[in-house]
C-alpha positions, 0 to 999 in steps of 0.5 A: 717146084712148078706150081700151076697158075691160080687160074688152072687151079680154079678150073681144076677145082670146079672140074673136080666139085662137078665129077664128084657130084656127077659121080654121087648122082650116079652112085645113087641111081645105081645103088637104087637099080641094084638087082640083087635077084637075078642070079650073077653072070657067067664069069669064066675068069672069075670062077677060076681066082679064090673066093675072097668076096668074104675078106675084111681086108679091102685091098683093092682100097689099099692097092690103089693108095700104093700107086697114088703114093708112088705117083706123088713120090714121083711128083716131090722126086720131079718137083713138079706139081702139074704132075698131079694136077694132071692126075686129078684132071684125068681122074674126074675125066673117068669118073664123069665118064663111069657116071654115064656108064653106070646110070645105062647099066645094070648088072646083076650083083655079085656079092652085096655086102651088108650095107648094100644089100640092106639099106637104101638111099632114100634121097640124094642127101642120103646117098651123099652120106653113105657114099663117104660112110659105105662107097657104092653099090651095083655100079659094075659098068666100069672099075673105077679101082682099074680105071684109075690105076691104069692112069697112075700106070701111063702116067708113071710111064710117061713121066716116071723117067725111070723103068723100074718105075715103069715096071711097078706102076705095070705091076701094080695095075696087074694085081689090081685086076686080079685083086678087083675080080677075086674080091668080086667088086666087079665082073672081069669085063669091068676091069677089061674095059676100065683098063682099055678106057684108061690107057685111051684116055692117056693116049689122048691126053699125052699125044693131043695135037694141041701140045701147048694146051694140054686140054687148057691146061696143066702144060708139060715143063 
């Protein structure tokens, strides 16, 4: 299997560490501009998918996990470790940049849950805790389910070497468009816009004039 230097994998850490702390820090300032009193946005999309706002099964959560582990099935198929690295690097990439996204945005709720709707971050500490217990809140601008399925989508494009591959990782990313709207995580410009991001980032990525650096590392073998 081909490992990435110790080196790469330092950086990679760090990077991870810093877009997780960026991301909470977002969460935070969300959660905290949350507008539950403006009625929701006219969403012509969403208006014609069921309802399922109301479902305790979360499976935008569980179609995610599906691409993830048919990503990793690729990565022990190839024996390639860079293949995740890769995927993590392009992950953290996303969420540094809804971070930005999220903190210039406020959009009014759709459907808070409980947890949301009912409770307030009183410090960042605090945030911390319900991030891992709870997820977030009023963060709309953008999904970061679609943005990260879209990733694992290019991704099983480019390096899946197989076409049934291709199709499901496609197939995958479709439902979950249609899942994270009907499930009223997010408006369906979200998902819009989380998809074009993703396959942007990708496209950049993959096609990156530097070949040999791959944005420093994780180098194609």
């Amino acid at each position: 299997m081909h490992y990435p230097s110790n080196g790469q994998l330092l950086k990679l850490l760090f990077y991870m560490i810093f877009s997780g702390l960026v991301s909470i820090t977002a969460a935070y300032i969300s959660w905290v501009d949350m507008d539950t009193t403006t009625p929701p946005l006219k969403d012509y999309f969403m208006d014609r998918l069921p309802d399922m706002s109301n479902s305790s099964i979360l499976l935008p959560n569980i179609m995610l996990n599906v691409s993830v582990a048919i990503l990793l099935l690729v990565v022990l198929y190839r024996r390639n470790l860079s293949l995740l690295c890769r995927y993590f690097f392009l992950q953290s990439t996303i969420q540094l940049l809804r971070a930005m996204a999220v903190c210039v945005t406020t959009f009014p709720d759709i459907h808070a849950i409980d947890s949301c709707a009912t409770t307030t971050p009183n410090n960042w500490g605090d945030m911390f805790i319900k991030y891992i217990e709870v997820g977030t809140c009023g963060d709309y601008m953008f999904s970061g389910h679609v943005a990260f399925t879209t990733v694992v989508m290019m991704m099983l494009i480019f390096e899946g070497e197989n076409m049934i591959v291709s199709v499901i990782g496609i197939l995958i990313n479709i439902v979950q468009f249609f899942v994270i709207v009907s499930w009223h995580w997010h408006y369906s410009a979200d998902a819009v816009i989380a998809i074009y991001i993703g396959i942007f980032l990708c496209l950049s990525y993959y096609f990156n004039p530097d070949k040999k650096s791959r944005w420093f590392y994780f180098i194609n073998k």
